[in-house]
C-alpha positions as CSV (number, residue, x, y, z in Angstrom):
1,X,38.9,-11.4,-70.0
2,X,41.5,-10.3,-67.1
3,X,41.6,-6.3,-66.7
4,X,44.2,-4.6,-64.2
5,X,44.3,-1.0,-63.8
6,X,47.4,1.5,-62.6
7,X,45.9,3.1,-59.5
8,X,48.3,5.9,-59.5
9,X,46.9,6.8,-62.3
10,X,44.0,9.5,-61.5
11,X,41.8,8.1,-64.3
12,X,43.0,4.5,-64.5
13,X,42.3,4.5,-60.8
14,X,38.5,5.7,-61.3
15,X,38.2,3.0,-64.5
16,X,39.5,0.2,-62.0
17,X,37.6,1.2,-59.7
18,X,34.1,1.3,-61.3
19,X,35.2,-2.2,-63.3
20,X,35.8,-3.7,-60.1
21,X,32.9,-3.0,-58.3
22,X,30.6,-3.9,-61.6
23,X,32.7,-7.3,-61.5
24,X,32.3,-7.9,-57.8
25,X,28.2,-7.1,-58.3
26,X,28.4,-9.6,-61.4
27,X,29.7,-12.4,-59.2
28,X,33.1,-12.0,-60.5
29,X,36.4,-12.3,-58.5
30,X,39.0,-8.9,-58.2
31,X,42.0,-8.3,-56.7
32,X,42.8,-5.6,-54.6
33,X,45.2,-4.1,-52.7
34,X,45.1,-3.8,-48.8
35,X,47.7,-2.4,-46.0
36,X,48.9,-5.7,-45.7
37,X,49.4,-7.8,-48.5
38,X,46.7,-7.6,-51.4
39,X,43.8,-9.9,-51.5
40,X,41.6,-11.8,-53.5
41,X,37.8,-10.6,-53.0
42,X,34.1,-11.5,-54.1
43,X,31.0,-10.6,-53.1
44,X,30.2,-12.0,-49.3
45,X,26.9,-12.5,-50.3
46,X,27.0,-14.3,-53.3
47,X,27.6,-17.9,-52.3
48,X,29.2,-19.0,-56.0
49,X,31.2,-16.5,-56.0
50,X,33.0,-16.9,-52.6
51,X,32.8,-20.7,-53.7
52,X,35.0,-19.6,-56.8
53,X,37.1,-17.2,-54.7
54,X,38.0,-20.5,-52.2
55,X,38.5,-22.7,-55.5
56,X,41.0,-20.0,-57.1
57,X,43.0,-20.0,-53.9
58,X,42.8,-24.0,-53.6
59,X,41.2,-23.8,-50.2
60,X,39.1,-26.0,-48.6
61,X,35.8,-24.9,-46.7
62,X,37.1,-25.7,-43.5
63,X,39.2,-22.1,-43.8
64,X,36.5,-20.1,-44.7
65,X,36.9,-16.6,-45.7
66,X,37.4,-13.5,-43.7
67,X,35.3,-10.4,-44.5
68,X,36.1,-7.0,-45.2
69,X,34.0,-3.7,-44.8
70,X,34.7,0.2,-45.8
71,X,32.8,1.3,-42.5
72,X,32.7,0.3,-38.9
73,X,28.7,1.3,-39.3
74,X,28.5,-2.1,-41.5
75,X,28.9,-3.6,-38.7
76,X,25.3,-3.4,-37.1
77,X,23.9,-4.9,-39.8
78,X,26.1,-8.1,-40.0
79,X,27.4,-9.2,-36.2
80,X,25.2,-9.9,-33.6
81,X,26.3,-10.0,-29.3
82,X,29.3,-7.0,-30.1
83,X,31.0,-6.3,-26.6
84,X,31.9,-3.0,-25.6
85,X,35.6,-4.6,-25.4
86,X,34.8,-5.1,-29.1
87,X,33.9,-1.8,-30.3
88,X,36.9,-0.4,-28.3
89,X,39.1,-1.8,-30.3
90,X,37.2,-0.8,-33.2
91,X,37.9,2.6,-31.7
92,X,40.9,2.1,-31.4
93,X,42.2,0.1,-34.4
94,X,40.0,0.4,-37.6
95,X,41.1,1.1,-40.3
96,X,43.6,-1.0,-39.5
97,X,45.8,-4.7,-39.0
98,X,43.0,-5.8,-36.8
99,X,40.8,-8.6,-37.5
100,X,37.7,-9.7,-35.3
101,X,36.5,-12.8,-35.0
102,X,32.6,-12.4,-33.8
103,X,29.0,-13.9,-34.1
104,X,27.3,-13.0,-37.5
105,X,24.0,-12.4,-37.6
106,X,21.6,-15.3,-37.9
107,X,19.3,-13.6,-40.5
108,X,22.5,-13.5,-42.8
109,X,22.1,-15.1,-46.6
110,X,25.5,-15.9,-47.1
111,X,27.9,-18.9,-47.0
112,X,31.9,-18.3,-46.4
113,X,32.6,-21.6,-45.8
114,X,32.3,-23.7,-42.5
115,X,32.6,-20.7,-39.9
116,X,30.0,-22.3,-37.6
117,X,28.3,-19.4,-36.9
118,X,31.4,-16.9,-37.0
119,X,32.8,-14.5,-39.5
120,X,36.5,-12.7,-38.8
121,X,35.8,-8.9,-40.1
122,X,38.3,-6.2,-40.4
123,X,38.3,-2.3,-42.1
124,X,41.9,-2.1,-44.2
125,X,44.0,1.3,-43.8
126,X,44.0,1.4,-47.4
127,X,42.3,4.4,-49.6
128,X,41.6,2.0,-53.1
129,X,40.2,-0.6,-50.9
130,X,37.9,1.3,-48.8
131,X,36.6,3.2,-52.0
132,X,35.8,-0.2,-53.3
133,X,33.8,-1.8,-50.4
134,X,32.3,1.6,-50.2
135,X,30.3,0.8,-53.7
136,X,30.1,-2.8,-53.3
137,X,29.4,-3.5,-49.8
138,X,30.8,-6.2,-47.7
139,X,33.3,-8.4,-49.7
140,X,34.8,-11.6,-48.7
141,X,38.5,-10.9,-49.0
142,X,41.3,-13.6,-48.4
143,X,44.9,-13.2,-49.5
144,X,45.5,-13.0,-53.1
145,X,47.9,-16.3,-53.1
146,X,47.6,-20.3,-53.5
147,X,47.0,-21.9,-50.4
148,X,51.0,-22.4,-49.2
149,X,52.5,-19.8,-51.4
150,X,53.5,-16.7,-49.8
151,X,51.0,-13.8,-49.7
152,X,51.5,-11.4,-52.2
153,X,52.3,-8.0,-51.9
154,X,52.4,-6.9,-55.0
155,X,50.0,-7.1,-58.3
156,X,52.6,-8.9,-60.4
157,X,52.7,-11.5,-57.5
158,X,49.4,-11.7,-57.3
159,X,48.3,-12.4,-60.9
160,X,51.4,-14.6,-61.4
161,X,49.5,-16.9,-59.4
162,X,45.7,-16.4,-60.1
163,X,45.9,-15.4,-63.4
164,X,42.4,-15.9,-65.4
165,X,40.3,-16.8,-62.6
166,X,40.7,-13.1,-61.3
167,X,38.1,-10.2,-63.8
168,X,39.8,-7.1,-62.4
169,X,43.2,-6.5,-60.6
170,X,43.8,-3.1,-59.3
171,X,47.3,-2.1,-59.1
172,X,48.0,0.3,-56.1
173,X,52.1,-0.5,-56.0
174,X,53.8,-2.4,-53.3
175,X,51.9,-2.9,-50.0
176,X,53.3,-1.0,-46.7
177,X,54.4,-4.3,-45.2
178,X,53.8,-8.6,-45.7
179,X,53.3,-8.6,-41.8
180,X,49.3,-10.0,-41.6
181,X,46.7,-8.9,-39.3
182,X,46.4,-9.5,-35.6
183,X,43.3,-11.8,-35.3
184,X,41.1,-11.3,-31.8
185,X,38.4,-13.4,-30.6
186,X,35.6,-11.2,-29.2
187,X,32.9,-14.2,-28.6
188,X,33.5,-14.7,-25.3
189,X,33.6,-12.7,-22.2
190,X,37.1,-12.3,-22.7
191,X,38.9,-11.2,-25.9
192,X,41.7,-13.7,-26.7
193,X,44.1,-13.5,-29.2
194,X,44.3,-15.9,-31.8
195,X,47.2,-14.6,-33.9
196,X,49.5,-11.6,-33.3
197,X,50.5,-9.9,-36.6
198,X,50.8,-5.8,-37.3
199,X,49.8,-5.6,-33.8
200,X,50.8,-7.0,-31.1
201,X,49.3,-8.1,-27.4
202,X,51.1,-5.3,-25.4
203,X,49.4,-2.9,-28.0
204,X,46.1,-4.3,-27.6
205,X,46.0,-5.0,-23.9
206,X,46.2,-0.9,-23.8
207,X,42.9,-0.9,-24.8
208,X,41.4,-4.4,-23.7
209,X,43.7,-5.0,-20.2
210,X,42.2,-8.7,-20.0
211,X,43.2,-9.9,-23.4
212,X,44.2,-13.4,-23.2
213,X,46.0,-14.9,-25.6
214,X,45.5,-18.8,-27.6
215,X,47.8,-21.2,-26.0
């Protein structure tokens, strides 16, 4: 049975907020909202789960899912070979429209999809979701839309096109802007920018000078 919850409500917010993370540690799916646009999330650990997240999207493996966290500390435990270039912009940009595309620890028990050793991690500027992956933990969080439809920012938008397959929607109004994340490479020796979004390469070359950019 679908649930959504009125964040600006003080108590509905709390409800939604303890129903979602319950869902999320039940292998359930929830949407939430983000400073972007609001996304669909599951557990990043539990492999059925993202599997269900990737079928209620109608994606394919081959677009895994990114990953978000409620703390830049999260990431010690989940990336491996983190360049100082890398953490500056963690510095410098999280919480925020900045997504990282870095090496994930070997060790990790989890499947995202074909990422081929790779997970893209950001920290959203957004209080209800970092409360969230505060109690939950790492989620894997994709945009709360079918594959081709345009990303939602707004709840109505979003369950008008997952409906059912979705336990828990939390409702935090419209999102501050549809503009996605800036996505950075930070494998190599040299950042390079895969796809400018919220922020763009003259904003990030004032922290990382070198950043090259995806031709």
């Amino acid at each position: 049975m679908t649930r959504r919850y009125d964040c600006a409500d003080t108590t509905d917010r709390a409800t939604g907020l303890r129903e979602a993370a319950s869902a999320v540690k039940r292998g359930e799916l929830v949407v939430l909202p983000t400073d972007t646009v609001y996304g669909i999330g599951a557990d990043a650990f539990d492999k059925e789960a993202v599997g269900d997240l990737l079928e209620a999207k109608g994606r394919g493996r081959n677009m895994p899912s990114p990953v978000l966290v409620g703390s830049p500390n999260t990431l010690h435990g989940i990336v491996t070979d983190f360049s100082e270039q890398a953490w500056e912009l963690v510095d410098a940009f999280w919480p925020g429209a900045l997504t990282l595309v870095t090496k994930h620890q070997p060790s990790l028990r989890w499947d995202l999809g074909d990422t081929r050793g790779t997970v893209a991690v950001r920290m959203p500027l957004h209080p209800v979701a970092i409360e969230l992956l505060t109690e939950t933990g790492p989620m894997a969080v994709s945009s709360a839309n079918l594959t081709g439809m345009p990303s939602p920012q707004d709840c109505d938008a979003a369950q008008g096109m997952l409906g059912d397959s979705v336990a828990v929607y939390l409702d935090a109004g419209p999102t501050p802007a549809a503009v996605p994340s800036s996505i950075v490479d930070v494998t190599g020796k040299v950042p390079v920018l895969l796809r400018a979004g919220a922020l763009s390469a003259e904003e990030l070359r004032k922290v990382v000078p070198d950043l090259e950019e995806r031709r």
